[in-house]
C-alpha positions in Angstrom: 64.1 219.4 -216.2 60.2 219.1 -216.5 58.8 216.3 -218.8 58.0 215.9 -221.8 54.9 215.6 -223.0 53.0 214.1 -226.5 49.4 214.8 -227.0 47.6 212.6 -229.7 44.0 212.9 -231.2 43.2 209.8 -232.5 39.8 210.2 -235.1 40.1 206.4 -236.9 38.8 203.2 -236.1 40.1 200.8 -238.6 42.7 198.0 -238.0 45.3 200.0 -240.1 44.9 203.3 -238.1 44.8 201.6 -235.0 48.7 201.2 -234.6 49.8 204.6 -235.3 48.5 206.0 -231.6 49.2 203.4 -229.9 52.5 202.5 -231.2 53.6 206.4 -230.7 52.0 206.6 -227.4 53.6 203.2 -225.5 57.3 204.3 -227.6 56.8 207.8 -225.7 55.8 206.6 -222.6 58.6 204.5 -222.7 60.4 207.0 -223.7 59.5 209.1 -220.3 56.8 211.2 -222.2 53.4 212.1 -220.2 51.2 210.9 -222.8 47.6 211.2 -223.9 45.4 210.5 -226.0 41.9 211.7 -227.3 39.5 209.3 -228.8 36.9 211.2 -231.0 34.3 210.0 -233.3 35.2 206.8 -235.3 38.4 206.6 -232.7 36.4 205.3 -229.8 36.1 202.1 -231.9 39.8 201.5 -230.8 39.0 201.5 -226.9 36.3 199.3 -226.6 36.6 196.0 -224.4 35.7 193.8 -227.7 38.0 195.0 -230.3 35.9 194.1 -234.0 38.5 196.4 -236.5 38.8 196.1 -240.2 40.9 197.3 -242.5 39.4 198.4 -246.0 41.7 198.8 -249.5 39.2 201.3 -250.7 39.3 204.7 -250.7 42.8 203.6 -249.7 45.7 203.7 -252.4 48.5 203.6 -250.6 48.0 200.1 -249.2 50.3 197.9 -250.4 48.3 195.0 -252.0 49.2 191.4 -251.8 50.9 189.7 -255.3 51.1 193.3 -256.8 47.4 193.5 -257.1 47.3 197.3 -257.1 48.5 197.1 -260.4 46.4 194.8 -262.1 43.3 194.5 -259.9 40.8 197.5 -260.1 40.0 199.2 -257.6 36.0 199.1 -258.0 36.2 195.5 -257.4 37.9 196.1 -253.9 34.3 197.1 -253.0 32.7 193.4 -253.7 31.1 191.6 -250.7 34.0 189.6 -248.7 37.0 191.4 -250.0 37.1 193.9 -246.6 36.8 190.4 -244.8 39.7 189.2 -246.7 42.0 192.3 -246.3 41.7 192.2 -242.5 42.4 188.4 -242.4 45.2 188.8 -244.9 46.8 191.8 -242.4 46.5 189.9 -239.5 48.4 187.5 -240.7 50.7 189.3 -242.5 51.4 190.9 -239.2 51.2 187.9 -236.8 53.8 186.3 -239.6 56.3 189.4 -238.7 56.2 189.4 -235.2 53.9 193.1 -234.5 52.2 193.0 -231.7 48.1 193.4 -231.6 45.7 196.4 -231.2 44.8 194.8 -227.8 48.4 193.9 -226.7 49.7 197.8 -227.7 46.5 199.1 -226.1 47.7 197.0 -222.6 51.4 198.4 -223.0 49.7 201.9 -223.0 47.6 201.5 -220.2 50.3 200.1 -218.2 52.9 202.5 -219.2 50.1 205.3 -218.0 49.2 206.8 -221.0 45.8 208.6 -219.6 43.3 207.3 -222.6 40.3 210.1 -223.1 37.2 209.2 -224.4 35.4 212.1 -226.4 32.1 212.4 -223.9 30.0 214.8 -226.4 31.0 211.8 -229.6 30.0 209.2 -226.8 26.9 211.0 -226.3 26.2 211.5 -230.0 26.0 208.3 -231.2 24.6 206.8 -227.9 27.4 204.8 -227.3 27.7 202.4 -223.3 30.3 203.7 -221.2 30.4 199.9 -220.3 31.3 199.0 -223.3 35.1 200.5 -223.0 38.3 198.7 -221.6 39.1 199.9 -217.7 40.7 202.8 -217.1 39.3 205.2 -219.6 38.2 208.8 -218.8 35.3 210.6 -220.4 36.1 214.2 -220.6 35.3 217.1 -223.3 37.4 218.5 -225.3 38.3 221.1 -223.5 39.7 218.9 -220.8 42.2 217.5 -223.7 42.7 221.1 -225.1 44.6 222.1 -221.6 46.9 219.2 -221.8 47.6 219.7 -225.8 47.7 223.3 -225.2 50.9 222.5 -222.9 52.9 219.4 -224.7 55.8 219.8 -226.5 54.2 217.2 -229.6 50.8 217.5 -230.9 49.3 214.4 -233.5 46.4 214.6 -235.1 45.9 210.7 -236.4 
């Protein structure tokens, strides 16, 4: 029986989008998946060596807010100096308190559960970004390197 495979294109590089492709990556590795996934654009923020993500309510409405504030607290004011600050603290606590691993810590179960991790070269190249800058282990390839995988896995996500 030939493997199974889950190609993911990860475009995001906030704390809250963080998870999803890593989370689904390391569950289908360990699921006996080949795995890959393609870091474009704002994504390559999620494989550098010194992780700096933040997590933003606006332009964001289904985040749940702490003490019901999406109910009472408007949404213009989400955009005052400090409050992105605040909403990354407040989710990194919130998910240190319930046990979720870290960015970094999922990003390490991927890499050892070989996930291949694919850095967009022509978005690298763009915004004149260091290749030494990026955690071990990651390839630079276009996307038509990642197009020959996708083109041949059985799941396709677009995150």
């Amino acid at each position: 029986m030939e493997e199974k495979k889950l190609a993911i294109i990860a475009t995001k590089g906030s704390l809250d989008w963080a998870y999803p492709p890593f989370i689904l990556a390391s569950t289908a590795a360990a699921l006996g998946y080949e795995t890959q996934i393609f870091f474009t654009f704002y994504g390559l923020q999620l494989c550098k060596k010194q992780l700096d993500l933040k997590v933003t309510p606006l332009g964001n409405p289904g985040m749940p807010m702490p003490m019901g504030m999406e109910k009472w607290f408007p949404v213009i004011l989400t955009a005052l100096p400090g409050m992105e600050a605040m909403m990354t603290a407040m989710m990194k606590k919130k998910m240190a308190d319930k046990g979720v691993a870290s960015v970094d810590e999922l990003r390490s179960l991927c890499v050892e559960a070989e996930v291949k991790l694919i850095a967009c070269q022509m978005t690298v190249d763009l915004f004149d970004m260091n290749p030494a800058d990026f955690i071990e282990g990651l390839e630079f390839a276009g996307a038509a390197a990642f197009f020959e995988f996708a083109g041949e896995s059985d799941i396709c996500l677009y995150i």
